[in-house]
mmCIF file of the N, C-alpha and C atoms, coordinates in Angstrom:
data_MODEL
# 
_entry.id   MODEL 
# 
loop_
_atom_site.group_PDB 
_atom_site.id 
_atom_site.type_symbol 
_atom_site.label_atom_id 
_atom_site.label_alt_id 
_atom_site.label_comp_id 
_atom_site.label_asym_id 
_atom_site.label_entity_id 
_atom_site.label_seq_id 
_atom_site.pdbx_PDB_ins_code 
_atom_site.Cartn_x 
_atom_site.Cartn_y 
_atom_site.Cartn_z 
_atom_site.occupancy 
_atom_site.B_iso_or_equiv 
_atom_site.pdbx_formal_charge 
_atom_site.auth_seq_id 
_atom_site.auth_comp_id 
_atom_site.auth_asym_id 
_atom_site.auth_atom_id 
_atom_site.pdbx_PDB_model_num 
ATOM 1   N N  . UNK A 1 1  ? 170.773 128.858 201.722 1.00 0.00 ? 1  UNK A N  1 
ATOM 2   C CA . UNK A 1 1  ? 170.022 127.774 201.120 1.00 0.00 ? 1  UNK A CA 1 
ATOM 3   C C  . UNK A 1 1  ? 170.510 127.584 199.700 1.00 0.00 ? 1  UNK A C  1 
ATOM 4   N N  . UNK A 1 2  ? 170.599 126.538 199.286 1.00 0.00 ? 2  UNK A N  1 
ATOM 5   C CA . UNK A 1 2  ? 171.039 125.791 198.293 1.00 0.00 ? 2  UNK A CA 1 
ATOM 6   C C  . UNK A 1 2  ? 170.266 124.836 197.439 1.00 0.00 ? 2  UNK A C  1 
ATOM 7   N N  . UNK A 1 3  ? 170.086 124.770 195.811 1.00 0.00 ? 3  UNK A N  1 
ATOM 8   C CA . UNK A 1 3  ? 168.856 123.770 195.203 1.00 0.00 ? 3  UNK A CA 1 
ATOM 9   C C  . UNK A 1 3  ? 169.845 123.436 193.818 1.00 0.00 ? 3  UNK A C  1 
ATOM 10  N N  . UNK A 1 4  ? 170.273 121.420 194.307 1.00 0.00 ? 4  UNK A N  1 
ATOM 11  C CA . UNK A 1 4  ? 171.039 120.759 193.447 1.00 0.00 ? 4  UNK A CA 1 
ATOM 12  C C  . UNK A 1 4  ? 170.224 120.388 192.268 1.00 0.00 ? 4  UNK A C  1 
ATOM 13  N N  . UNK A 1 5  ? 168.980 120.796 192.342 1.00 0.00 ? 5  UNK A N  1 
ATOM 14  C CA . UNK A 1 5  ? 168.864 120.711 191.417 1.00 0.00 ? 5  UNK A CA 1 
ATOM 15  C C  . UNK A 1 5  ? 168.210 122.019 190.024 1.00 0.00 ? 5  UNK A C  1 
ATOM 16  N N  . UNK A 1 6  ? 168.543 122.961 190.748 1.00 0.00 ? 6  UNK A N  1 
ATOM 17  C CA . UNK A 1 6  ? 168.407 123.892 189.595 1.00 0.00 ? 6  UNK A CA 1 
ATOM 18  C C  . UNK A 1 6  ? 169.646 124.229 188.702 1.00 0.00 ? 6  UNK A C  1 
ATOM 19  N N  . UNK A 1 7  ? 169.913 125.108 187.361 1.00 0.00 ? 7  UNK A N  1 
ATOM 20  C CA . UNK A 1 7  ? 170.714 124.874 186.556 1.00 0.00 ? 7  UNK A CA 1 
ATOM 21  C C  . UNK A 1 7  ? 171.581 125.968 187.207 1.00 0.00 ? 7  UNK A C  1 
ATOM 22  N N  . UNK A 1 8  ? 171.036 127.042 188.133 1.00 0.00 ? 8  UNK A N  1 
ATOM 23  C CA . UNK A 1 8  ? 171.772 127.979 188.928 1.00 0.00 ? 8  UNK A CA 1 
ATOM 24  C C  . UNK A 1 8  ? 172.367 127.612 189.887 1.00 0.00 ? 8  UNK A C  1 
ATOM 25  N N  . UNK A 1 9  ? 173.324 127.280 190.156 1.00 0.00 ? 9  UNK A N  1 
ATOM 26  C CA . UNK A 1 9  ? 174.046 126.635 191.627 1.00 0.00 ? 9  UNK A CA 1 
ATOM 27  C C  . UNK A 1 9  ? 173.961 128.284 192.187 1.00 0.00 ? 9  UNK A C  1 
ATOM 28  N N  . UNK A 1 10 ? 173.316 128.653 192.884 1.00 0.00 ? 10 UNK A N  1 
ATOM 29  C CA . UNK A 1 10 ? 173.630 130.108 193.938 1.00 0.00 ? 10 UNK A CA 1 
ATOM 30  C C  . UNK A 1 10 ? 172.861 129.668 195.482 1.00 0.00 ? 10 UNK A C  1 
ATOM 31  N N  . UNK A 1 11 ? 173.381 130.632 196.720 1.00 0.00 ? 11 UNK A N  1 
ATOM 32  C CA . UNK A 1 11 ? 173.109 130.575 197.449 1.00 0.00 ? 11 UNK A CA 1 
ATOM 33  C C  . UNK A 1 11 ? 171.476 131.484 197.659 1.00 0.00 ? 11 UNK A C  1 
ATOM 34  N N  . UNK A 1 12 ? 170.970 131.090 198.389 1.00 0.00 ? 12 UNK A N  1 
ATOM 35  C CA . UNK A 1 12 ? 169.585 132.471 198.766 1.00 0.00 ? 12 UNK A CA 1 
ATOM 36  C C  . UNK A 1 12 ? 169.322 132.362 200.011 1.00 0.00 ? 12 UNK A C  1 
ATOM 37  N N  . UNK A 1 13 ? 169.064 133.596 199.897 1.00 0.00 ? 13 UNK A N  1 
ATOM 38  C CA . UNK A 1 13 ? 167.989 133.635 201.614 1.00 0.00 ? 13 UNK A CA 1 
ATOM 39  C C  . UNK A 1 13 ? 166.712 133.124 201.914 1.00 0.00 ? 13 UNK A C  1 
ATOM 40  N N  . UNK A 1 14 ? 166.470 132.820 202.956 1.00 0.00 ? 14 UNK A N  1 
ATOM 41  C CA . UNK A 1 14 ? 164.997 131.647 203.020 1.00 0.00 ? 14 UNK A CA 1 
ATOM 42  C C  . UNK A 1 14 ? 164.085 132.021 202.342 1.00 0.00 ? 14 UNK A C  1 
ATOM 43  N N  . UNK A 1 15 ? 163.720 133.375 202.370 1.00 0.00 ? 15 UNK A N  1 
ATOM 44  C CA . UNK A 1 15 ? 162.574 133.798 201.652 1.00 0.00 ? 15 UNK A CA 1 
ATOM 45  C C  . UNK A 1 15 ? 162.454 133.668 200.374 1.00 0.00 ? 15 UNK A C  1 
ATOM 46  N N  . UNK A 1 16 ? 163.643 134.139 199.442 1.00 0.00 ? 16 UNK A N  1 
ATOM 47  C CA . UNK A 1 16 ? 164.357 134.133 198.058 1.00 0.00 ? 16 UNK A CA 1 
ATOM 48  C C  . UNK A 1 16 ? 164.286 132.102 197.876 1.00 0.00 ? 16 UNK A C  1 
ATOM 49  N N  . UNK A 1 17 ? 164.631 131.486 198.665 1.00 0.00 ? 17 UNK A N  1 
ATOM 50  C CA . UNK A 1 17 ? 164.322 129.936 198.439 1.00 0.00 ? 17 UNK A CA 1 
ATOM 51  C C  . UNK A 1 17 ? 162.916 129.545 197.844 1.00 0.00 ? 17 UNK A C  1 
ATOM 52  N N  . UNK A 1 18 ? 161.899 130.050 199.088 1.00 0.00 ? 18 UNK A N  1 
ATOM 53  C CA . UNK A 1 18 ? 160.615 129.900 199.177 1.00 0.00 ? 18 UNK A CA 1 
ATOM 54  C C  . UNK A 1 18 ? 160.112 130.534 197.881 1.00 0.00 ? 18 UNK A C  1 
ATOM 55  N N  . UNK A 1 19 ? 160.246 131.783 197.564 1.00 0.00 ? 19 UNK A N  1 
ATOM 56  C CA . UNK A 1 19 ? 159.733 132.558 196.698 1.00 0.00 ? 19 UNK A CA 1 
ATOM 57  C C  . UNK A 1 19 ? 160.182 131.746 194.961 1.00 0.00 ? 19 UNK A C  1 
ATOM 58  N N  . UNK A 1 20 ? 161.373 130.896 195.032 1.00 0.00 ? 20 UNK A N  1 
ATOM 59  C CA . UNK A 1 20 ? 161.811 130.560 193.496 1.00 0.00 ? 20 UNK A CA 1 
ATOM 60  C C  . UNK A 1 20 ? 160.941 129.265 194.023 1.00 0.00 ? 20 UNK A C  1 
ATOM 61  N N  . UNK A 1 21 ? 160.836 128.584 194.817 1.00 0.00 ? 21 UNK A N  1 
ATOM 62  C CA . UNK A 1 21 ? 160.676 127.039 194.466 1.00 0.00 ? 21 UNK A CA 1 
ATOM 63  C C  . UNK A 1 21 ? 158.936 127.026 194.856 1.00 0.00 ? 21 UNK A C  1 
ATOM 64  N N  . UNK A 1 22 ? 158.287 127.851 195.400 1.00 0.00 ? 22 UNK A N  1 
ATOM 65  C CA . UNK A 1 22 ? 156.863 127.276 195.224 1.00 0.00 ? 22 UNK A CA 1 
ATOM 66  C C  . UNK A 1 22 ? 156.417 126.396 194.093 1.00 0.00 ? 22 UNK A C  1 
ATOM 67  N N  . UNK A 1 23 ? 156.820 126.724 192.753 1.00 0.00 ? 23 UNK A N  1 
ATOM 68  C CA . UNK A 1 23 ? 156.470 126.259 191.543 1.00 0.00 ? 23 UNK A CA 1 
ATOM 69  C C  . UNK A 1 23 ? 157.025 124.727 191.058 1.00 0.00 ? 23 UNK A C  1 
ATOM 70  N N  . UNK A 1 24 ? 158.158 124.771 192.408 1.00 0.00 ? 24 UNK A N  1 
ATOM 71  C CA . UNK A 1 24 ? 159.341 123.344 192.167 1.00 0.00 ? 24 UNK A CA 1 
ATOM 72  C C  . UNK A 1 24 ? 159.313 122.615 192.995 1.00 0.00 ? 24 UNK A C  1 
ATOM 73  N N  . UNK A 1 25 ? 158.218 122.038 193.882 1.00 0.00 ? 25 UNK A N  1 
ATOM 74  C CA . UNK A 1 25 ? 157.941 121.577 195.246 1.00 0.00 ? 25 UNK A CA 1 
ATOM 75  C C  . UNK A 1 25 ? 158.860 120.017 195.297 1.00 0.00 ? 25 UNK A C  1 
ATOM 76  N N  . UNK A 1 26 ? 159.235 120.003 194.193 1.00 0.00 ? 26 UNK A N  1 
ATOM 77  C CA . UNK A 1 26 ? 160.157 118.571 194.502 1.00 0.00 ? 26 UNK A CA 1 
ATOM 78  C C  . UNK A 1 26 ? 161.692 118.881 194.132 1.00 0.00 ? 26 UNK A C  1 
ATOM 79  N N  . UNK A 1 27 ? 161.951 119.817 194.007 1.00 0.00 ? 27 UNK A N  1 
ATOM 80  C CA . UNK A 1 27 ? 163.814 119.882 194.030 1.00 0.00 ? 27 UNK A CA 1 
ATOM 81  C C  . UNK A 1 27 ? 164.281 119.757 195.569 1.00 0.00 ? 27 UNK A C  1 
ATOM 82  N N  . UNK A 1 28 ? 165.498 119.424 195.519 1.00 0.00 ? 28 UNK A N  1 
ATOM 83  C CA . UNK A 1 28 ? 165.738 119.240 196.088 1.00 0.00 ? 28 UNK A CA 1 
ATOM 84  C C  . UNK A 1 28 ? 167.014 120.414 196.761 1.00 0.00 ? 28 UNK A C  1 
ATOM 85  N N  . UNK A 1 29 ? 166.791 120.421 198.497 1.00 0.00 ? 29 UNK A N  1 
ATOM 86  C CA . UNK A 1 29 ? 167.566 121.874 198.981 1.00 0.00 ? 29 UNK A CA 1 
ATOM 87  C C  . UNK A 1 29 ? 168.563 121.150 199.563 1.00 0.00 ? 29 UNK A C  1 
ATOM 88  N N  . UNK A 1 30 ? 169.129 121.748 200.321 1.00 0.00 ? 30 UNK A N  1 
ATOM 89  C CA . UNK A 1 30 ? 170.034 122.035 201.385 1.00 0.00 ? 30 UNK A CA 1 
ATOM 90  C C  . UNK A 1 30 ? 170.570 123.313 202.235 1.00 0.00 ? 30 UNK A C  1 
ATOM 91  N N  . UNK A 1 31 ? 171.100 123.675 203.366 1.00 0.00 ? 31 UNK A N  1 
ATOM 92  C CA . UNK A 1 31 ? 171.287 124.451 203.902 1.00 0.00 ? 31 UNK A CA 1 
ATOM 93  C C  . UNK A 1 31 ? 172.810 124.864 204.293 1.00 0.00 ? 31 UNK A C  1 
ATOM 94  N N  . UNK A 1 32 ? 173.561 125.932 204.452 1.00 0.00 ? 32 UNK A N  1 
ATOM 95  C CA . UNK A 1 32 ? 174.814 125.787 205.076 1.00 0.00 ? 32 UNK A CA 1 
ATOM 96  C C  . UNK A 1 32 ? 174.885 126.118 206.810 1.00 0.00 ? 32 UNK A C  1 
ATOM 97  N N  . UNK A 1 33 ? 175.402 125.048 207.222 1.00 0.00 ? 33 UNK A N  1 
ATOM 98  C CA . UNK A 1 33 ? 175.305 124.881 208.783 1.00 0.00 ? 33 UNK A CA 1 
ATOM 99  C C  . UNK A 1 33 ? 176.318 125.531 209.513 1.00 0.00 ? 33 UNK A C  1 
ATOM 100 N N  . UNK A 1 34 ? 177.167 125.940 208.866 1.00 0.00 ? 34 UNK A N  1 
ATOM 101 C CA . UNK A 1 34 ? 178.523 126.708 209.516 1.00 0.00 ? 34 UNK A CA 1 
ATOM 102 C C  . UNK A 1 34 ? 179.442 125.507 209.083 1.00 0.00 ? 34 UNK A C  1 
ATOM 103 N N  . UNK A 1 35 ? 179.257 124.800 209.025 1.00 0.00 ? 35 UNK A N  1 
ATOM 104 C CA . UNK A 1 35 ? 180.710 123.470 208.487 1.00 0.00 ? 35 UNK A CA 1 
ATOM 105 C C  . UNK A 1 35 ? 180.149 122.758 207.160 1.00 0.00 ? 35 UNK A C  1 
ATOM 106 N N  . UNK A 1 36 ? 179.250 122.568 207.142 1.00 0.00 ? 36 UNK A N  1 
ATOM 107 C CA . UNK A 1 36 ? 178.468 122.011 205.585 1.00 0.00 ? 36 UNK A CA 1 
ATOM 108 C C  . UNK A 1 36 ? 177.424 122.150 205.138 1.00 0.00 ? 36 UNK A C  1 
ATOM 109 N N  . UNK A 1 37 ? 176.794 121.954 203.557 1.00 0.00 ? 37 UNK A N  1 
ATOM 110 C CA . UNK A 1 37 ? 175.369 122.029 203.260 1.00 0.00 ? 37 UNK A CA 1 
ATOM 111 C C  . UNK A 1 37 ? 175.000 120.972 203.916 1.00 0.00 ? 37 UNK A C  1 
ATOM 112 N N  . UNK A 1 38 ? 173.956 120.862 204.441 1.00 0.00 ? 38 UNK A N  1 
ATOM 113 C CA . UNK A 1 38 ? 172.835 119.461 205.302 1.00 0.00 ? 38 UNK A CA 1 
ATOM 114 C C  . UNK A 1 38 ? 171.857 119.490 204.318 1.00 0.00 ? 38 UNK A C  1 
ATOM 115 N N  . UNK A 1 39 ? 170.889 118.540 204.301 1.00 0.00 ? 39 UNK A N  1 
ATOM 116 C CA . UNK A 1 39 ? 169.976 118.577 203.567 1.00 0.00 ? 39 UNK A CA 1 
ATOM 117 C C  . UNK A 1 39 ? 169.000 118.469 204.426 1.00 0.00 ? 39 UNK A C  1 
ATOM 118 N N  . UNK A 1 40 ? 168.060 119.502 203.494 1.00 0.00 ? 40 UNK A N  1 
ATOM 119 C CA . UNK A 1 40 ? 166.577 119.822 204.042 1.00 0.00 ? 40 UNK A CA 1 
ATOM 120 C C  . UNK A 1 40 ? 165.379 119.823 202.988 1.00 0.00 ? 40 UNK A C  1 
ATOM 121 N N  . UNK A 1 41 ? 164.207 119.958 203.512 1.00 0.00 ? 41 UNK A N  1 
ATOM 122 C CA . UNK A 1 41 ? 163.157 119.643 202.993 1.00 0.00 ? 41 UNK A CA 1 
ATOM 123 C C  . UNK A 1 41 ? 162.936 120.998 202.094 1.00 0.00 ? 41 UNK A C  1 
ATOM 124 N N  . UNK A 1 42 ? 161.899 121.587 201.267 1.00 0.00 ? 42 UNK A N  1 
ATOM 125 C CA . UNK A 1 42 ? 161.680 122.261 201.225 1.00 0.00 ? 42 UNK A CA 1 
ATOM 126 C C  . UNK A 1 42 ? 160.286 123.146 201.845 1.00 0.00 ? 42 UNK A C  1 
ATOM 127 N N  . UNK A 1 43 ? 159.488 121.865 202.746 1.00 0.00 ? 43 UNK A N  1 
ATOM 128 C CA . UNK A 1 43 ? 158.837 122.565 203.386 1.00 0.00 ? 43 UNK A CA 1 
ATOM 129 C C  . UNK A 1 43 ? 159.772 123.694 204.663 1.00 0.00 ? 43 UNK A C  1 
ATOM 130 N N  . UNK A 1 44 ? 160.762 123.057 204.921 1.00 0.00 ? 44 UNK A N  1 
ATOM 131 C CA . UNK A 1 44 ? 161.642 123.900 206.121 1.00 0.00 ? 44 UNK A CA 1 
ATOM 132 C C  . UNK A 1 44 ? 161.271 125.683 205.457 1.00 0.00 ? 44 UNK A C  1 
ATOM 133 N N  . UNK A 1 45 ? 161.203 125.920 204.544 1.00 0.00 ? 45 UNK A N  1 
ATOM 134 C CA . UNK A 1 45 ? 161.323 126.959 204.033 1.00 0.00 ? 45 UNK A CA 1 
ATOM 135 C C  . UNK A 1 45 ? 160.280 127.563 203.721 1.00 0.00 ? 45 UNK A C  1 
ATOM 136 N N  . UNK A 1 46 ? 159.092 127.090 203.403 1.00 0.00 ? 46 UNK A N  1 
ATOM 137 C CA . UNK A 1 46 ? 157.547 127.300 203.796 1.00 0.00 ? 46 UNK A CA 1 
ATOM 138 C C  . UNK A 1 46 ? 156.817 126.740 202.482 1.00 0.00 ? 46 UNK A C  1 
ATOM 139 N N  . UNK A 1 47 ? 157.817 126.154 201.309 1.00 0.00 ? 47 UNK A N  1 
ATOM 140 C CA . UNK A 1 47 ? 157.210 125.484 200.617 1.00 0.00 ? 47 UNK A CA 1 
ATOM 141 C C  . UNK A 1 47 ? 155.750 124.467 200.638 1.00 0.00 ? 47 UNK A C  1 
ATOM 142 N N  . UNK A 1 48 ? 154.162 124.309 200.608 1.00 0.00 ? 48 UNK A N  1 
ATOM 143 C CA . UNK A 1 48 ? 153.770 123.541 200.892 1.00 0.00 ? 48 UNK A CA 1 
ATOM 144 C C  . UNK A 1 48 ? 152.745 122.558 199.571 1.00 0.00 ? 48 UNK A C  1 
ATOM 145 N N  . UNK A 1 49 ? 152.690 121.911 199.229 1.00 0.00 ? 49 UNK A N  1 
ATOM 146 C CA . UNK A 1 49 ? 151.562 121.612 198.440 1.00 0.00 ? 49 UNK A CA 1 
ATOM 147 C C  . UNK A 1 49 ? 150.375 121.263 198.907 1.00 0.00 ? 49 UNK A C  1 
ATOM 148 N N  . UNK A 1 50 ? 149.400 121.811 197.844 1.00 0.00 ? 50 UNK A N  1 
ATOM 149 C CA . UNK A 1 50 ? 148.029 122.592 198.366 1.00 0.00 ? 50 UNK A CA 1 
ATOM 150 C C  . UNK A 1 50 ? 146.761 121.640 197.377 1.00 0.00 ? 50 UNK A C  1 
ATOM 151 N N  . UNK A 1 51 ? 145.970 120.432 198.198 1.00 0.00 ? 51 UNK A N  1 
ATOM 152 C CA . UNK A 1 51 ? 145.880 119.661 197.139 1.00 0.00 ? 51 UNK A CA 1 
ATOM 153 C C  . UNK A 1 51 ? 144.262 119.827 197.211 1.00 0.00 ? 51 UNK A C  1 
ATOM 154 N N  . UNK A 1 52 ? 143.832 121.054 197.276 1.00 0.00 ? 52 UNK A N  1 
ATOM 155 C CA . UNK A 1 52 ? 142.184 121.473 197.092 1.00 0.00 ? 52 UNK A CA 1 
ATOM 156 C C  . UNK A 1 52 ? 142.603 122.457 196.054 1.00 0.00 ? 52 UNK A C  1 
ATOM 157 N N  . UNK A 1 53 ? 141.681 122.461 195.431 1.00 0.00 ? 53 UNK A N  1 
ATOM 158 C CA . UNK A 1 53 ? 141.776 123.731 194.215 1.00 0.00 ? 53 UNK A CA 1 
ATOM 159 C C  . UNK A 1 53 ? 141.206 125.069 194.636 1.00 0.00 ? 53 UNK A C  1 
ATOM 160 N N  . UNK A 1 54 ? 140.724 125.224 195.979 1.00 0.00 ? 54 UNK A N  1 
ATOM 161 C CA . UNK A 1 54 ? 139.780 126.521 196.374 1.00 0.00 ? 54 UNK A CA 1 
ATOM 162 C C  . UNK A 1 54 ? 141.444 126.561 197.533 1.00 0.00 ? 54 UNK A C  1 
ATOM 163 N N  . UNK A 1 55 ? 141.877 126.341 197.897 1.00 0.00 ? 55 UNK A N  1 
ATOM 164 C CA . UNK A 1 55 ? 143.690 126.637 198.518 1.00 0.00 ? 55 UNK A CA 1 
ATOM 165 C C  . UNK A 1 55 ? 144.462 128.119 198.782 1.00 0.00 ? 55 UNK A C  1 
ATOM 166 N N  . UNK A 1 56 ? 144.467 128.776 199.399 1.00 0.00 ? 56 UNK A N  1 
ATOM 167 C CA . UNK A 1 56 ? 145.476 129.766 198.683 1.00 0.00 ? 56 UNK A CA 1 
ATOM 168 C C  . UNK A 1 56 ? 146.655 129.585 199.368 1.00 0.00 ? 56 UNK A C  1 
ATOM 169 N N  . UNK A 1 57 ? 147.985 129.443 198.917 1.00 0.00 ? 57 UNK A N  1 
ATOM 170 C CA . UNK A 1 57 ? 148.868 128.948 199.187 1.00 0.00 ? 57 UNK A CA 1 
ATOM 171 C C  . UNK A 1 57 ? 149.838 130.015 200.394 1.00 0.00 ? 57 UNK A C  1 
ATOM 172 N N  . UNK A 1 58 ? 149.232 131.441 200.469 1.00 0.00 ? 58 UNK A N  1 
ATOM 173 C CA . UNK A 1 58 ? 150.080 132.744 200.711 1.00 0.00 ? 58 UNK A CA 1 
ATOM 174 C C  . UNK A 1 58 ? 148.627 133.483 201.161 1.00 0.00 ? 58 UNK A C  1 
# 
């Protein structure tokens, strides 16, 4: 997994995705498919926004 828009271009593992971007629910990802990054959501990754304040996200 891949996020064009952080200042870190690195790869992560889904969890390591999920775990940096809860806080970034609108950057934007992508994935490597075996031939290219595709683009994906970041809910694919378990990202969700939580729009009650009594919520727990985890």
């Amino acid at each position: 997994w891949r996020c064009s828009d952080c200042t870190v271009n690195r790869d992560l593992c889904k969890p390591c995705m999920r775990e940096t971007h809860h806080a970034n629910p609108y950057h934007r990802i992508s994935w490597w498919n075996g031939t290219f990054h595709q683009k994906a959501w970041l809910r694919d990754v378990g990202v969700a926004i939580f729009l009650c304040e009594d919520a727990d996200p985890f």
